[in-house]
C-alpha positions, 0 to 999 in steps of 0.5 A: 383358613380351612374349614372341617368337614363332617356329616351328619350321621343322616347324611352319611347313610344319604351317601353310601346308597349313591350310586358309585358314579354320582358319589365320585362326583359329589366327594370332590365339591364336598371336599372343595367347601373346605376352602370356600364354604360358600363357593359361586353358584351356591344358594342361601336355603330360603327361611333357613340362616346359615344353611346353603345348597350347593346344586350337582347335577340333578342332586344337592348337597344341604350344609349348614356353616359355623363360621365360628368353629370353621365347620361345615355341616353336610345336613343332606346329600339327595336327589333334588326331588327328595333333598328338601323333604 
């Protein structure tokens, strides 16, 4: 039972200004959430339910899970330092 990927139109631009190395880095765990939205190492954002963070070398993907429409929402693709702002 796979899941469907979007990203928020926020997101979107969060991606398309990573540098080309970093964003082939990030695009195969993005796609990975697919199969398992909440893979080992994945954290629960603390006060947020249903919003995880998934930790790539020094960046972070910021997604949100609907298990009842099998979506997973990218909310943020950042830097840590400004991931959480």
């Amino acid at each position: 039972m796979a899941y469907r990927i979007e990203l928020t139109p926020a997101a979107g631009r969060d991606f398309k200004r990573l540098p080309r190395a970093v964003a082939a880095r990030l695009a195969p765990r993005i796609d990975a959430l697919a199969d398992d939205p909440r893979p080992a190492g994945v954290l629960p954002m603390t006060g947020m339910h249903g919003y995880y963070r998934l930790r790539v070398g020094d960046y972070r993907i910021i997604y949100k899970v609907e298990d009842e429409r099998l979506l997973v929402l990218v909310i943020r693709v950042a830097n840590r330092r400004e991931a959480y702002r």
